[in-house]
N, C-alpha and C positions, 0 to 999 in steps of 0.2 A: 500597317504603319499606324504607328502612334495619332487618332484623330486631332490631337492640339499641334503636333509639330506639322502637321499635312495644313489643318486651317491655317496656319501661318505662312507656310511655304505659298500656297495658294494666293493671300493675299499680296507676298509680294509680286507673282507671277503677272497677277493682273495689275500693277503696281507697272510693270517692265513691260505690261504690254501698249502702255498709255506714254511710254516715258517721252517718246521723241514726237510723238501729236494725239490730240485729239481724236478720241475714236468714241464707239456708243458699242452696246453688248454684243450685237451680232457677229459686229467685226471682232471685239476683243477676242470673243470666242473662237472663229475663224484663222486668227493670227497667232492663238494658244493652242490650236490643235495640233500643228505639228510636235508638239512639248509635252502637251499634257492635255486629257481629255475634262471638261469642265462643260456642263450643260447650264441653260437656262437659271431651273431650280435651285442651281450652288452659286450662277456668278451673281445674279441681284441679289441676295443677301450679302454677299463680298460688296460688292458696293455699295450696299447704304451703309454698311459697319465703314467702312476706310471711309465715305462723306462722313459721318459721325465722329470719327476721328481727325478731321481736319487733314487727310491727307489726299484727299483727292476733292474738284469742284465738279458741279453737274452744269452745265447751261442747256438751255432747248434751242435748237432751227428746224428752222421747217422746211421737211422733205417730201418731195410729192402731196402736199397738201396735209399732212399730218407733224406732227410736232417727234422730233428726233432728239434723244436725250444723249448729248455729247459727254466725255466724262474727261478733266483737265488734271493733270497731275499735280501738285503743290510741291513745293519747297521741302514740306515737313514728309512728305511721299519718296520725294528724290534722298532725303534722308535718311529713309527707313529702309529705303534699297540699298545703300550702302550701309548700313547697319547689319542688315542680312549678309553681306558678302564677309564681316566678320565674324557674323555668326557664325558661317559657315565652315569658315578657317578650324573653328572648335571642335565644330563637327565631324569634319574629315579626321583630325587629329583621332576624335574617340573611335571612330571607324578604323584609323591604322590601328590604334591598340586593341582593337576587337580579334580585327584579322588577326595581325602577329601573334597573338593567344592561335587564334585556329592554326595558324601555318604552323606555330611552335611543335604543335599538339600533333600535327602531320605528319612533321619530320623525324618526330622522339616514339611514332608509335602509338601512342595516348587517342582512347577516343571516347 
């Protein structure tokens, strides 16, 4: 897969996995596993890029005596989630005309 449309998918993914609360990395990761596999080393970079882009906020509480970094969705986050669902619209479209070429190509023989 194309590395630039994966880093994007990714970030809305963690994007959708904060949308209805508050969560900090382990969970995200925990709650994105069934979807999509994303380790440590890939989602803290996701996250300080989407804080850097004003679309997600961090706050800290304290968990068992250590400081737990929460991560809060924004406005402009809930935005770029539905941005993506029409992006995605585009997507599937250039996927049916991918396919229809292979089906075409199936049924006429052609290969």
């Amino acid at each position: 897969m194309d590395i630039q449309l994966k880093r994007g998918m990714l970030d809305v993914c963690v994007l959708a996995a904060i949308k209805d609360e508050d969560s900090y990395g382990y969970q995200i990761i925990k709650d994105m596993k069934p979807y999509v596999t994303i380790s440590e080393s890939t989602l803290y970079p996701i996250l300080r890029r989407l804080e850097a882009g004003a679309l997600l906020t961090v706050h800290s509480v304290e968990h068992n005596g250590r400081l737990r970094k929460y991560y809060h969705i924004t406005d402009a986050g809930r935005a770029r989630i539905e941005e993506f669902k029409e992006e995605w619209k585009e997507l599937e479209s250039i996927y049916r005309f991918i396919v229809r070429e292979e089906v075409r190509d199936e049924q006429t023989g052609i290969s």
